[in-house]
C-alpha positions in Angstrom: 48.9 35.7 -28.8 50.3 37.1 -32.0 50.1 40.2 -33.4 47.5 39.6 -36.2 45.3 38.7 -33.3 45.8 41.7 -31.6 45.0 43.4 -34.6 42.1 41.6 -35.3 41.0 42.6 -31.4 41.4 46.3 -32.7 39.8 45.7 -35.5 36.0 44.5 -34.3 36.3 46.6 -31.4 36.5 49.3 -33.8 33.4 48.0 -35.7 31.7 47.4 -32.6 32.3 51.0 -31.8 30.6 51.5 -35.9 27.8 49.5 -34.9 27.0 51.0 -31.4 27.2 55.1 -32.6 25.9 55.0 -35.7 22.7 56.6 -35.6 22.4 56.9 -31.8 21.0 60.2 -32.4 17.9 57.6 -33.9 15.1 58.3 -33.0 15.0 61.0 -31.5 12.0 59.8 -29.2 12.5 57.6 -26.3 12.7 54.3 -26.7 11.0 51.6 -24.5 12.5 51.7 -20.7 14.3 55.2 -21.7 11.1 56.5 -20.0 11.9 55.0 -16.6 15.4 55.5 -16.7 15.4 59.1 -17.9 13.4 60.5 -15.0 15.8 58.1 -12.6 18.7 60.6 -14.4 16.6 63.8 -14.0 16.0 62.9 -10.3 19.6 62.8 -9.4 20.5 66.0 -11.1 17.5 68.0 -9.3 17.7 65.8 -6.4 14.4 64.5 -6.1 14.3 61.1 -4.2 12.9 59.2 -7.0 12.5 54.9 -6.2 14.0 52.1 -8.3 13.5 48.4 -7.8 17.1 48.3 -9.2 20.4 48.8 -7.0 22.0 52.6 -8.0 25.1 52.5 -10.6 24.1 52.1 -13.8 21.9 55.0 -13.2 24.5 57.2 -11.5 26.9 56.6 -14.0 24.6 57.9 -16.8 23.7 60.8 -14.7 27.4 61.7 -14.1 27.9 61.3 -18.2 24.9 63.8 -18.3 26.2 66.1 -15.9 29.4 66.5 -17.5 28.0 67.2 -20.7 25.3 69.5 -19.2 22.3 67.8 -19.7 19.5 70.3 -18.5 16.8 68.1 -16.8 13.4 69.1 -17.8 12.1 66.0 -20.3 9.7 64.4 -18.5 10.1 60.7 -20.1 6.2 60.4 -20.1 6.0 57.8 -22.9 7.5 56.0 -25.4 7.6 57.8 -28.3 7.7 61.1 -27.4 9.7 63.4 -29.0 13.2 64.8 -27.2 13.2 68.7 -27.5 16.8 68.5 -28.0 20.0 66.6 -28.7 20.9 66.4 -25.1 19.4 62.7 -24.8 22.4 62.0 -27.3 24.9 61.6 -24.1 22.7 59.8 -22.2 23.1 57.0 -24.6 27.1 57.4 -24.9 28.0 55.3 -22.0 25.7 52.0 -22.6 26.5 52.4 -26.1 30.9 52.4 -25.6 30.3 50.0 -22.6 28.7 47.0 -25.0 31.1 47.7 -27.5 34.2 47.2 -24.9 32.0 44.1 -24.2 33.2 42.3 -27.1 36.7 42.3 -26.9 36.3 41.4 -23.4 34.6 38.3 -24.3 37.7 37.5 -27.1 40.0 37.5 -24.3 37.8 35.7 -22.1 37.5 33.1 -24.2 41.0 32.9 -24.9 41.4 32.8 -21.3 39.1 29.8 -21.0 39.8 27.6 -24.1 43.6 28.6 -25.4 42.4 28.5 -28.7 42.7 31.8 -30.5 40.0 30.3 -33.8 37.7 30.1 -30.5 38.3 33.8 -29.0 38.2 35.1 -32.5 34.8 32.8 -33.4 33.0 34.1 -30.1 34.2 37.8 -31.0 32.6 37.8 -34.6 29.4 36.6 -32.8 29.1 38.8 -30.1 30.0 42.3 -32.8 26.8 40.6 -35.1 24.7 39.7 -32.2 21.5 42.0 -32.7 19.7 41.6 -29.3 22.7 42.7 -27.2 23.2 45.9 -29.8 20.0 47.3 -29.3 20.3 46.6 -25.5 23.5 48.7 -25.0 22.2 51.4 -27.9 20.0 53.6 -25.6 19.4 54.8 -21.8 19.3 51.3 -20.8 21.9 49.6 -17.9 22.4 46.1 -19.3 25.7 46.9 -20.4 27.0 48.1 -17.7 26.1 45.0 -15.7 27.5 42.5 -18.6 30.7 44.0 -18.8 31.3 44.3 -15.1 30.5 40.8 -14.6 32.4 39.1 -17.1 35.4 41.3 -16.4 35.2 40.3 -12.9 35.2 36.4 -14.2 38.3 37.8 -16.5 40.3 39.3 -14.0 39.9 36.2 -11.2 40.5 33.6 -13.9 43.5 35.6 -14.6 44.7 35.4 -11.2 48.4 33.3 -10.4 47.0 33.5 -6.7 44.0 30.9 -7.6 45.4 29.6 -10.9 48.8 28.3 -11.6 48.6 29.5 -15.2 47.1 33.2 -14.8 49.2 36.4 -15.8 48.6 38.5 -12.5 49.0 38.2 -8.8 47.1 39.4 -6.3 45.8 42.9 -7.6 43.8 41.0 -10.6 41.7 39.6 -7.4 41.6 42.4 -6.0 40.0 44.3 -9.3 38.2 41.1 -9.8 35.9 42.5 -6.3 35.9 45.1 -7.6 34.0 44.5 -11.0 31.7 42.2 -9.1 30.6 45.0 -6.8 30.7 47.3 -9.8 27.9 45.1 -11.2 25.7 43.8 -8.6 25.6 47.4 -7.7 23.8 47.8 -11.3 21.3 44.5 -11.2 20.6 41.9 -8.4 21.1 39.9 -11.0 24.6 40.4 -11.1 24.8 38.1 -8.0 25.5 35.0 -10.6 28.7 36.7 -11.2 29.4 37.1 -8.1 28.5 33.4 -6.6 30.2 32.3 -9.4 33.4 33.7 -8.6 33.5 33.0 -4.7 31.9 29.4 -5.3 35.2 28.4 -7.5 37.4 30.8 -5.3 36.4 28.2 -2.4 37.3 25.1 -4.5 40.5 26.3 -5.2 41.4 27.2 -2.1 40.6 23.7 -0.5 42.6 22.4 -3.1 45.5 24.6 -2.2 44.7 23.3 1.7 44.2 19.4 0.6 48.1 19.7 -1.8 50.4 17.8 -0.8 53.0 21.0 -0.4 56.2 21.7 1.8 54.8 23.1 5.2 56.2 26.5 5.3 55.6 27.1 1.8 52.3 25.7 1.9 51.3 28.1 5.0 52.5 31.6 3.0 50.6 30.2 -0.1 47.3 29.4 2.3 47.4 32.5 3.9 47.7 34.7 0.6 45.1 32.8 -1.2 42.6 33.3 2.4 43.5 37.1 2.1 42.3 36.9 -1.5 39.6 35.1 -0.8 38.4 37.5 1.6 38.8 40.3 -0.7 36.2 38.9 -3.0 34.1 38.9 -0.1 34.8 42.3 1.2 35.2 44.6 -1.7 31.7 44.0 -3.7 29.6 44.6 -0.1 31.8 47.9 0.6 31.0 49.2 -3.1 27.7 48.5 -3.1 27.4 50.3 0.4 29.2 53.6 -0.4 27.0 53.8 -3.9 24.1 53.5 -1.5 25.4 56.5 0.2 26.4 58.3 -2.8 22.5 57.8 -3.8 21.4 59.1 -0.9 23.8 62.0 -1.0 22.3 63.2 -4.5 18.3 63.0 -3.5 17.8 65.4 -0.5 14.8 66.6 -1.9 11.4 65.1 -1.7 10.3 63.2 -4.6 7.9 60.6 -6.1 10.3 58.2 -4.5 9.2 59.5 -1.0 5.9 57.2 -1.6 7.1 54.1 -0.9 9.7 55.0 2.1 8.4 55.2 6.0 7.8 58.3 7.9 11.0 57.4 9.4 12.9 57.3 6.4 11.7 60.8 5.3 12.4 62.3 8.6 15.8 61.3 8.1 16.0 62.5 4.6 14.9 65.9 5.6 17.3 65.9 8.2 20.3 65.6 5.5 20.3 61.7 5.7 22.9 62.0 8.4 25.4 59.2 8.6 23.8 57.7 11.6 21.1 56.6 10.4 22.7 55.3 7.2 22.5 51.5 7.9 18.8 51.9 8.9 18.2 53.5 5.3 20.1 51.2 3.0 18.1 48.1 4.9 15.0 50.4 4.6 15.6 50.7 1.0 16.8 47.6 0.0 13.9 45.8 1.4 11.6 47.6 -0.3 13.4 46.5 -3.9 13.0 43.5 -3.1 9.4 43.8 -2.1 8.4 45.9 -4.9 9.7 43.3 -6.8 7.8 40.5 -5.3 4.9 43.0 -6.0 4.6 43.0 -9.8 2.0 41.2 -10.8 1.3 43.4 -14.2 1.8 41.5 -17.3 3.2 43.0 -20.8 2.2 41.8 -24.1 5.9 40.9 -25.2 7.0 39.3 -21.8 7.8 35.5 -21.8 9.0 32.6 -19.8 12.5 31.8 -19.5 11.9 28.5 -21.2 11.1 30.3 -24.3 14.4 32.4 -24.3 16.8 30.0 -25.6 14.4 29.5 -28.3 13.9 33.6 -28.7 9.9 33.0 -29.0 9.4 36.5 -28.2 11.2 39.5 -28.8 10.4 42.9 -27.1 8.8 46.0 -29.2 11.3 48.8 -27.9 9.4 51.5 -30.5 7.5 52.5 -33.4 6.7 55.1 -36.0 3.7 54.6 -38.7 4.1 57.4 -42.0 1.2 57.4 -44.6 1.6 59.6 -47.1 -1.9 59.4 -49.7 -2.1 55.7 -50.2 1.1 54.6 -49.2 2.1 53.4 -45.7 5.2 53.1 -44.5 7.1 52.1 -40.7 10.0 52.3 -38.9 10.2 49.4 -36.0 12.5 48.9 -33.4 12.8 45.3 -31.5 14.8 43.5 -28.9 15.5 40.6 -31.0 18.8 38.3 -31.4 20.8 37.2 -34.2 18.7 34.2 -35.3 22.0 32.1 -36.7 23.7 33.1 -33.7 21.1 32.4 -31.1 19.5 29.3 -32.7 23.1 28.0 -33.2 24.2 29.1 -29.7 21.2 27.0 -28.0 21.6 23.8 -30.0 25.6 24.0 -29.1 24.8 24.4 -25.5 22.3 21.8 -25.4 25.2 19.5 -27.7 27.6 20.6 -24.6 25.3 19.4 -22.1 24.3 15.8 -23.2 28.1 15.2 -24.8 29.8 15.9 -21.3 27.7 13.9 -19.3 27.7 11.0 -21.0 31.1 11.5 -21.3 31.3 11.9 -17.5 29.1 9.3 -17.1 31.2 6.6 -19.5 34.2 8.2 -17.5 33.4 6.7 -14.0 32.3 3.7 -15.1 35.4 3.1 -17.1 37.5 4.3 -14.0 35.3 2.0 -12.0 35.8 -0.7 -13.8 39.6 -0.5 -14.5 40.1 -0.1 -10.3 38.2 -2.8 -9.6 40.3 -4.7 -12.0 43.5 -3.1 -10.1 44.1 -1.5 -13.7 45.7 1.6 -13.3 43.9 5.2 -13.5 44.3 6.9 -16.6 42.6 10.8 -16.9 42.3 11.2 -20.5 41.2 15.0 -20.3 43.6 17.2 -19.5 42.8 19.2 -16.2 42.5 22.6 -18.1 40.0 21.1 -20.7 37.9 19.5 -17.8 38.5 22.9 -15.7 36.9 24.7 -19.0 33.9 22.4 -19.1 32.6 22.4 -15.7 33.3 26.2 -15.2 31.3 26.8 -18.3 28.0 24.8 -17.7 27.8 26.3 -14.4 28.6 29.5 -15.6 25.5 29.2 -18.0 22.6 27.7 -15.1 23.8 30.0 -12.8 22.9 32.8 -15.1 19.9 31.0 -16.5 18.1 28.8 -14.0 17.4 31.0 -11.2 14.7 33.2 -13.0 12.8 29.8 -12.7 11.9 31.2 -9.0 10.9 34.6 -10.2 7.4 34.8 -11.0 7.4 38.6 -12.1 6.7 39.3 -15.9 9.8 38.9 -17.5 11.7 39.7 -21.1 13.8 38.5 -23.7 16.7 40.6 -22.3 17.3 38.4 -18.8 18.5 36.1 -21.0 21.6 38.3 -22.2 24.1 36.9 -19.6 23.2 33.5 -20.4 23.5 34.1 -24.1 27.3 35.4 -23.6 28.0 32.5 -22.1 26.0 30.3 -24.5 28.2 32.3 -27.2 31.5 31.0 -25.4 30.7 27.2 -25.3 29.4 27.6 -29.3 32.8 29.3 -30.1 34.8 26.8 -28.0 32.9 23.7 -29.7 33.5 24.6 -33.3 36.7 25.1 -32.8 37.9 22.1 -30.9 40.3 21.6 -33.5 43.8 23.2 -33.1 42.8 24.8 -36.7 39.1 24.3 -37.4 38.6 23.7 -41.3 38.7 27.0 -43.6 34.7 26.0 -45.0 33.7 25.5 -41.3 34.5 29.4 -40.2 34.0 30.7 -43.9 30.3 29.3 -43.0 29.9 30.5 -39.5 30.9 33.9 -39.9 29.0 34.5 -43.4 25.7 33.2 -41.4 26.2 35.5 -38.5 26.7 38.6 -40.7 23.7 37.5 -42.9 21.5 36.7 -39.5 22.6 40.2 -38.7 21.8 42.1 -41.6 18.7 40.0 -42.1 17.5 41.6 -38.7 19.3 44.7 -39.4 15.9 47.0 -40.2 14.3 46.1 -37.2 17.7 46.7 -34.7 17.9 50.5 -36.2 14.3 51.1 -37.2 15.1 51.5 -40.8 11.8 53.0 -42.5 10.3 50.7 -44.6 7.3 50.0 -46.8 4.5 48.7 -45.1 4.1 45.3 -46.7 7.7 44.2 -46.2 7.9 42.9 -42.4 6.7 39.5 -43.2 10.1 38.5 -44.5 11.5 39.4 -41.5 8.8 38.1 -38.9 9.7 34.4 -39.4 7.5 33.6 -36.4 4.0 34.6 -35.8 5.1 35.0 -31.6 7.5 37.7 -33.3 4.9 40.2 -34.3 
């Protein structure tokens, strides 16, 4: 890459730094899930064994910022809305907040990675700094962040790789880094698992084809047996991370807590015992079970949960917090919402569903063509280069397998789940539109003036700007918005 694109990398990192801490002392109230995961903070700085359907990094690492900065647990996180007694909450936002703004030029040089094209990196970068949704996620005391930029840095970092790809930078340590960001983030969310499956599913394929090349035998046997080893590192590493955070959680909650509820008399023996290291395996299995039951449990429903159908679509955005002023006869608000970039997400969904339809009827015309031409003893010719194809099929299972599976999840269900999806989404718009070695000038002149409108058309309702009562129907375009 040059340096103007390096410079440019620098550039909306910084702004996406801008975006991110401005105002993340506002409001100083909690803001929707802040209340859960501010007492799942205050529990592992007292020690009380508190219970979380969610696995425990994204937590502990929040904890640890507070610690360091000597956040004094006492809040009780009751409700939303409720008013902080101090500025303390301010570095429990810190680390969400610098994680989804090192999310963006992550996503530039994934894209990069993926496509070649620098128009496309640079395209995908503007859209992901303007994107609204994923700014208010990674503004508060919330973990998305944390799981989207583990995740796609482990995709980096293995795409990167010389030992699976002939045309990555790094050898075997970028694997080895790869396991680690994958257990880095399925260690935040389950969900993170699409990551993960992601990564060893492709791993696999490339290692059959390294087994199935036609290669000098001794050559080919050193090759096989460091590409196995890596294999088997993004196996190992993610399960031994997400085991010794299990036992770092345990270490920090020795105490009895509201946690202790939903654990067996066994499991609080042991706890009161020290949780000695014996009985470790017995207590992750213990635990882990029970996440996944309590999730099978939910049956509540929320007034601004919605299918995953509706997502692409954004039908229904999530009311993170409010504030109603009257003063006499005049009324004012200040709303916050977990609500996308409409140019970017409406243009994001149409260029997936273009991506889709194009490239399988392009795959479809292909085999018949090829069909045709062998059975005429014509010979074979690919017309896609490998790379291009590579790109393709990498992508559209890189968006279903973050997409599709909350099909099978019958809990209620938010906007947010669809963030991974979106990043991906955001990828395959960027890398469409700028198919073109250099896409026209009026093309990206349009693009990015619609993203930073979409933005600031949202704007009031990302950073709960206080306006006058009668204004939000300008920005409600749809009445499943309200």
């Amino acid at each position: 890459m040059t340096k103007s694109a390096y410079f440019f990398v620098i550039t909306v990192f910084l702004l996406s730094l801008f975006l991110h801490f401005i105002a993340i002392d506002y409001p100083k109230e909690a803001v929707f899930d802040e209340v859960h995961f501010g007492k799942f903070v205050s529990g592992y700085l007292t020690g009380e064994y508190f219970f979380d359907i969610h696995p425990p990094l994204g937590k502990l690492m929040i904890a640890g910022m507070g610690k360091l900065a000597g956040f004094a647990p006492g809040f009780d996180f009751k409700t939303i809305g409720e008013q902080y007694p101090n500025n303390q909450y301010i570095w429990l936002r810190l680390l969400p907040a610098l994680f989804g703004s090192l999310l963006i030029p992550l996503i530039f040089f994934l894209t990069f990675r993926l496509s070649r094209s620098i128009w496309a990196a640079l395209l995908a970068a503007i859209f992901m700094v303007f994107e609204n949704a994923l700014l208010v996620q990674s503004k508060f005391i919330l973990i998305d962040s944390f799981l989207l930029f583990f995740g796609f840095a482990a995709i980096y970092f293995f795409l990167e790789s010389r030992v699976f790809f002939d045309e990555g930078k790094w050898g075997l340590w970028s694997v080895i880094i790869a396991g680690i960001a994958s257990g880095l983030a399925i260690s935040v969310k389950w969900t993170a698992i699409s990551f993960w499956g992601l990564i060893l599913m492709f791993g696999f394929i490339m290692l059959l084809k390294k087994i199935f090349t036609k290669r000098g035998y001794a050559g080919k046997r050193k090759e096989l047996f460091r590409t196995l080893v890596a294999y088997l590192f993004l196996l190992l590493i993610p399960s031994i991370i997400y085991f010794v955070l299990f036992a770092i959680h345990f270490n920090l909650l020795p105490h009895k807590g509201p946690g202790n509820a939903y654990m067996s008399e066994r499991f609080q023996k042991s706890q009161s015992n020290g949780f000695p290291s014996r009985d470790f395996m017995d207590n992750f299995y213990e635990l882990n079970l029970e996440m996944f039951r309590s999730n099978q449990r939910i049956t509540a429903t929320h007034s601004y949960g919605s299918k995953w159908w509706s997502w692409p679509f954004m039908l229904r955005p999530v009311y993170y917090w409010n504030k109603d002023i009257t003063v006499g006869n005049n009324s004012w608000y200040a709303k916050i919402y977990l609500i996308g970039n409409p140019f970017v997400w409406w243009l994001s969904t149409i260029a997936v569903i273009y991506f889709f339809v194009s490239n399988m009827s392009k795959g479809v015309w292909f085999s018949i063509n090829q069909l045709i031409k062998k059975l005429m003893k014509k010979s074979m010719q690919v017309k896609k280069k490998s790379s291009d194809a590579f790109m393709i099929v990498f992508l559209a299972i890189a968006y279903l397998v973050s997409f599709l599976p909350f099909i099978f999840i019958g809990r209620v269900m938010f906007l947010y789940h669809y963030l991974t999806a979106l990043v991906v989404a955001i990828m395959i718009t960027a890398i469409s539109l700028s198919s073109t070695a250099k896409p026209r000038k009026l093309l990206m002149g349009f693009l990015v003036a619609g993203t930073i409108g979409g933005f600031f058309v949202m704007f009031p309702i990302t950073y709960g700007t206080v306006l006058n009562a009668s204004w939000p129907r300008s920005i409600f375009w749809l009445a499943s918005w309200i």
